[in-house]
N, C-alpha and C positions, 0 to 999 in steps of 0.2 A: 527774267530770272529773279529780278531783285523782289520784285514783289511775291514770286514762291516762295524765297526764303524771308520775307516778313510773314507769309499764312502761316508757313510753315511752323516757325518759332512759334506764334500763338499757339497753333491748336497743341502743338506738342506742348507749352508752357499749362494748357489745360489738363494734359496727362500727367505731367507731373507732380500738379495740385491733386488731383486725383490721388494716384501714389504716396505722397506726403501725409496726407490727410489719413488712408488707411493704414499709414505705418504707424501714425500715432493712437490709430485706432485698436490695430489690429498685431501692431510688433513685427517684427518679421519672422512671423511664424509661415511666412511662403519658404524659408530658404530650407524648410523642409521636404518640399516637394521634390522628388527629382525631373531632371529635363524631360523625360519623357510622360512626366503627368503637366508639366504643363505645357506641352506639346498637345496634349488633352482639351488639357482647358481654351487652348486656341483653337482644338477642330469646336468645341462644344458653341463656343460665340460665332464663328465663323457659320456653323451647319446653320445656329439659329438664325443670320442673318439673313443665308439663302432661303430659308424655309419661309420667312417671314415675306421674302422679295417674291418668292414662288405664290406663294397664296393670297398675300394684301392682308392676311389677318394676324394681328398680333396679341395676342393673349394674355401677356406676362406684363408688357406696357412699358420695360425695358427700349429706350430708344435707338437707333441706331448709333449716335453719336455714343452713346455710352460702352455699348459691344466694340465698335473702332477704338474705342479708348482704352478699353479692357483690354483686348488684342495689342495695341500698344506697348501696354504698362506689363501684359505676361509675355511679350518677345523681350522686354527689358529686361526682365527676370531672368528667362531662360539661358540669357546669353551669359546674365552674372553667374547662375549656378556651373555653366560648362565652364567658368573661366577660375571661379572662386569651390576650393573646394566644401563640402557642409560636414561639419562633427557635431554629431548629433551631442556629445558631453562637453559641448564647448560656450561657453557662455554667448548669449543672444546677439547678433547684430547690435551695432549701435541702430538710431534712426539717421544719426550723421552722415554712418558710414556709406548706411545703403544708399543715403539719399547721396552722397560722392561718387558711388557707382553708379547709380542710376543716370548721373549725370554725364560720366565720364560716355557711356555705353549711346546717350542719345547725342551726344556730341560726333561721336562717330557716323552712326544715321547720318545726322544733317551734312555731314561733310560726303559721305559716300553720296544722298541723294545729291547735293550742287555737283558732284563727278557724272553721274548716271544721267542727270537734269541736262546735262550740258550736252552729253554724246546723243542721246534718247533724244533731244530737240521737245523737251516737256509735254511726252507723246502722252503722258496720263490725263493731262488735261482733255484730251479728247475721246476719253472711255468714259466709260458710265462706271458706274459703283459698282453693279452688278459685275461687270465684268472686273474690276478688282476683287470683290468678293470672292468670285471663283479664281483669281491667281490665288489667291490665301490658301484655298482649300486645296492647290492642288500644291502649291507649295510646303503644306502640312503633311500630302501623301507624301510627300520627298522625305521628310525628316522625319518621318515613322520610318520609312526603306531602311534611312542611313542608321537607326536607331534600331532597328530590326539588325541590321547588318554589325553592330556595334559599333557605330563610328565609320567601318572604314565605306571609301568610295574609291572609283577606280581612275575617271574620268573628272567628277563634278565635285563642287564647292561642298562643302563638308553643313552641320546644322546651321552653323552660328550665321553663313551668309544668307541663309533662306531665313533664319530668323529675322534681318535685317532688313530683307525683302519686305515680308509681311508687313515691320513695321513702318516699313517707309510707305510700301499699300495700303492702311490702315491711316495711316496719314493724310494722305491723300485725300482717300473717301471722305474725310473727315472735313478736308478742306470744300471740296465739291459739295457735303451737305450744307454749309456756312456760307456756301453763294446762292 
């Protein structure tokens, strides 16, 4: 376990350079999106991964690691927008702030996966990518349902814990390609 949660912190500390770096590139003009477009932009990385795993040809030249990372850094988001609300007349994010959310949001991650790593007996280690790939995708059909339904659910976990999913699935894959 100790050594999952050392990959872990890396690749994730990758994502976060990622994030950082476009924030100061880019502002936080994501926190305009609402949850359900970037719910979007997860199936969109996601499809391409499998399409890519499907066929062996890649065309865009986009790596994997970078789609996992993408997928990472937009469940981080998704989860600030359902948590934080956006005014559109409101002045801009800091790059501090988001980066204090962002942090607080994969601090959660890591601690749900050490809970999940622990019960699960670190069963992801023995999947392939592909088959993370496809929990992503099908966990995206969940939070389009829940999103389709507005929110509510009758039985199951609401978006933010399938967003968590993914991201800690995208992690994963992430580590599996780095071995």
């Amino acid at each position: 376990m100790e050594t999952t949660t050392q990959q872990y912190t890396k690749v994730m500390n990758v994502c976060r350079e990622i994030f950082t770096k476009k924030t100061f590139d880019y502002g936080t003009s994501w926190r305009i999106l609402r949850q359900s477009s970037l719910t979007d932009q997860i199936f969109i990385k996601a499809n391409r991964i499998r399409t890519i795993q499907d066929t062996g040809e890649n065309k865009v030249g986009e790596s994997f690691e970078d789609a996992f990372s993408s997928i990472v850094n937009y469940c981080i988001m998704a989860v600030i927008q359902g948590r934080y609300e956006f005014d559109l007349h409101a002045e801009e994010l800091s790059a501090t702030l988001a980066t204090e959310w962002y942090d607080a949001v994969s601090k959660e991650a890591k601690e749900l996966m050490e809970s999940k790593n622990h019960d699960y007996g670190e069963a992801w280690r023995d999947m392939r990518v592909s088959s993370l790939t496809d929990l992503i995708l099908a966990k995206i059909l969940r939070i389009k349902n829940i999103e389709d339904n507005q929110g509510m659910t009758l039985v199951s976990e609401g978006a933010e814990g399938n967003y968590f999913d993914m991201l800690n699935y995208s992690l994963f894959a992430l580590i599996h390609l780095s071995e």
